[in-house]
N, C-alpha and C positions, 0 to 999 in steps of 0.2 A: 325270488325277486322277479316278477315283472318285467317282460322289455321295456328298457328305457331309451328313451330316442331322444339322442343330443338337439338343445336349443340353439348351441353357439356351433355351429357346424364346421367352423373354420376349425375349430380342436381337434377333428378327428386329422388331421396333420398337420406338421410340423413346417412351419414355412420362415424362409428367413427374415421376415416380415415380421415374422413373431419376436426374431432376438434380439438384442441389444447391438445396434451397428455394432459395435467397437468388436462385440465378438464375431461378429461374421465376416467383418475385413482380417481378424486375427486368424478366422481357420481358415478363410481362403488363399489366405499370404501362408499358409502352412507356418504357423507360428503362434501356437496357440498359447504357448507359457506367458508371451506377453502380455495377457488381460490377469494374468492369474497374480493376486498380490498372498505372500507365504505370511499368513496372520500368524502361528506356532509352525514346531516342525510337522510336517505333511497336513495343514490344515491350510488350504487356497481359498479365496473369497475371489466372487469376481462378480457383475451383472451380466444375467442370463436372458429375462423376459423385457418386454417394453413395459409402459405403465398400463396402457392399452389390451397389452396381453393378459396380462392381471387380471384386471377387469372382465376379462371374457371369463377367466379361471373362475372367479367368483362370483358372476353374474351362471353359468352353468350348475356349480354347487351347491347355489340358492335353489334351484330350479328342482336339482335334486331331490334336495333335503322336501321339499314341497311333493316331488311324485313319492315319496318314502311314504309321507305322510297319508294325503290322497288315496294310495293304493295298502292304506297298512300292512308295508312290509317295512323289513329291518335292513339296512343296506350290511355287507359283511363287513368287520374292522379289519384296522390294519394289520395287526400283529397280536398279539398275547400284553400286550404292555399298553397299548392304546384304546379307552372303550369308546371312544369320538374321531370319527375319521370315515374313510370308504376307501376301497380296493379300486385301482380305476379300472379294472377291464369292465366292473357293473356298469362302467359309464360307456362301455364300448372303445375305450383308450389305451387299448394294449397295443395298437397299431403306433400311435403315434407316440407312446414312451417308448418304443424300440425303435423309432426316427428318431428321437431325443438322445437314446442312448447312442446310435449310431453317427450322430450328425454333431455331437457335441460330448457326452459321457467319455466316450473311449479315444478322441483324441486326444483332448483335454489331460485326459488323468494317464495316457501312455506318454504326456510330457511330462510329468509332475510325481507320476505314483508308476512306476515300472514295478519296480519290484512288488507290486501287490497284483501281478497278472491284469494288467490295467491292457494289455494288446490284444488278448484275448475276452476279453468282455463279452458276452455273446448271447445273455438274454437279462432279464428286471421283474422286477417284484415292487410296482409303482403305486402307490398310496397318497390319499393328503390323510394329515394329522391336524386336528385343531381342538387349540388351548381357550377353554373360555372360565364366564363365572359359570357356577352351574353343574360342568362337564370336567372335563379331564384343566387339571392346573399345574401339574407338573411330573417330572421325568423321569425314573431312578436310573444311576449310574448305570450302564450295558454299554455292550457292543452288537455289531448290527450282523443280520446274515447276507452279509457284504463281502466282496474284495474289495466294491469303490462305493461309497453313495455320495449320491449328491443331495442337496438339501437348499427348495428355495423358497422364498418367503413370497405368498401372492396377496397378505393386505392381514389387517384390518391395522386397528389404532388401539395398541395396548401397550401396561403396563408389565415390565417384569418378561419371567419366561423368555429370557435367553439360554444359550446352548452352552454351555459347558466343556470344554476340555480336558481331560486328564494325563492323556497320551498312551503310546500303541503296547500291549501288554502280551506276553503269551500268556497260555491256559495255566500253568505253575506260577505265575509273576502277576494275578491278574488283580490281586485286592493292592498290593505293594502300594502306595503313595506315589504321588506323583512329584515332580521336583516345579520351581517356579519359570525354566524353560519349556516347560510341555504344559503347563498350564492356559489357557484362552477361553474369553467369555464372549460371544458374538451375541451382540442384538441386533436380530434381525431387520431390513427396511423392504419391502414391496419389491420385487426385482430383482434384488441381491442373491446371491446364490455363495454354497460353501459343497467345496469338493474335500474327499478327505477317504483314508482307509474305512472300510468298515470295522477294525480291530483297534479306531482309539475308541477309546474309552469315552464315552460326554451322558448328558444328562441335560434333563430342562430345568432350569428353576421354576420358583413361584411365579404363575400369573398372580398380580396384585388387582389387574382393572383389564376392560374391555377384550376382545379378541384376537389370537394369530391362528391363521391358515397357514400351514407349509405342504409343499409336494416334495414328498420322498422318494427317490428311485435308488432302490438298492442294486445295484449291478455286479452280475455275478459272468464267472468263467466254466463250462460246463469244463472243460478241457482240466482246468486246475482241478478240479473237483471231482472226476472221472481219477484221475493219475492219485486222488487221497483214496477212492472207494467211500467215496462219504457220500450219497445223492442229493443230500440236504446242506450241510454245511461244511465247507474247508478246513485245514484246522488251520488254529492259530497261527499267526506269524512268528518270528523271536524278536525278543525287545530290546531294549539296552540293555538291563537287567541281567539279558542270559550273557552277554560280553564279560 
């Protein structure tokens, strides 16, 4: 890849400018659970970006997608499960997803999500993902190489391609069924953000029409992950299941 040199320059940080008033009186009142509405158990909805912010997200990705082009290279994908998307450090934005995670991830989810090493948070594996005709249309059931991610929607106007819930599974319990309290289906709107383990379980549906962009930050704990001897990934949490 080519250097690429950010158009919207304001994205290389994180300014409170960028968030949604309501969350930035919430974390400066040290009270961050308050914006967070509990849609299933451990699955938070709350607005993250402004409309404005958005806009810069996907005014930048266009631009991207255009020097990929231009320069005939390949941008890197997200993950093994997404063939449509970009890794953001290509973008130069590994700085300001560890502002994100520091200024919003890890309070957020040390109100909400403790028990999944949510205080010790301490670096991101930041991606967008996007769902079109064409390209990638939907999700299969996983889990994430997460303690916490968060998942925000920055645009477009489609059909379909909601997120899925199934709820938090260890490695032994992980096909089991899920019951109608762990179950939620979020469609997503521009702004809106969802906090949650990385060990539930979700999945995307069918895009039907038009396109979604999300930005994924998987937020992990070196500390938790050092104490497994795993460098890569945690293990499982315990479920109900194992009770």
């Amino acid at each position: 890849m080519r250097a690429y040199r950010l158009r919207q320059p304001l994205l290389a940080s994180l300014f409170d400018s960028m968030l949604a008033p309501s969350l930035v009186s919430a974390l400066d009142a040290d009270a961050p659970s308050s914006v967070l509405e509990e849609r299933a158990p451990g699955v938070f909805e709350f607005v993250l970006f402004t409309e404005k912010t958005c806009q810069l997200w996907l005014r930048e990705l266009h631009a991207f997608e255009h020097h990929c082009a231009r320069t005939n290279t390949k941008p890197t994908r997200p993950n093994s499960m997404n063939a449509y998307g970009v890794v953001l450090s290509e973008l130069s934005l590994q700085y300001a997803m560890d502002d994100l995670l520091a200024r919003c991830v890890r309070p957020l989810a040390t109100a909400v999500l403790a028990t999944h090493h949510a205080a010790t948070l301490d670096h991101q594996h930041a991606f967008v993902v996007d769902y079109a005709v064409g390209g990638d249309r939907s999700l299969d059931l996983h889990v994430d190489d997460s303690e916490v991610t968060l998942n925000v929607c920055l645009g477009w106007e489609f059909e379909g391609a909601a997120v899925r819930f199934e709820g938090v599974r260890c490695e032994d319990h992980r096909a089991d069924p899920s019951d109608a309290s762990e179950r939620f289906e979020w469609t997503p709107q521009p702004g809106s953000a969802l906090l949650h383990a990385g060990a539930n379980r979700h999945c995307v549906t069918e895009l039907r029409d038009g396109r979604r962009t999300n930005l994924i930050v998987w937020a992990r704990s070196a500390k938790h992950r050092r104490a497994h001897d795993s460098p890569h990934s945690a293990p499982m949490p315990a479920c109900r299941r194992c009770g």
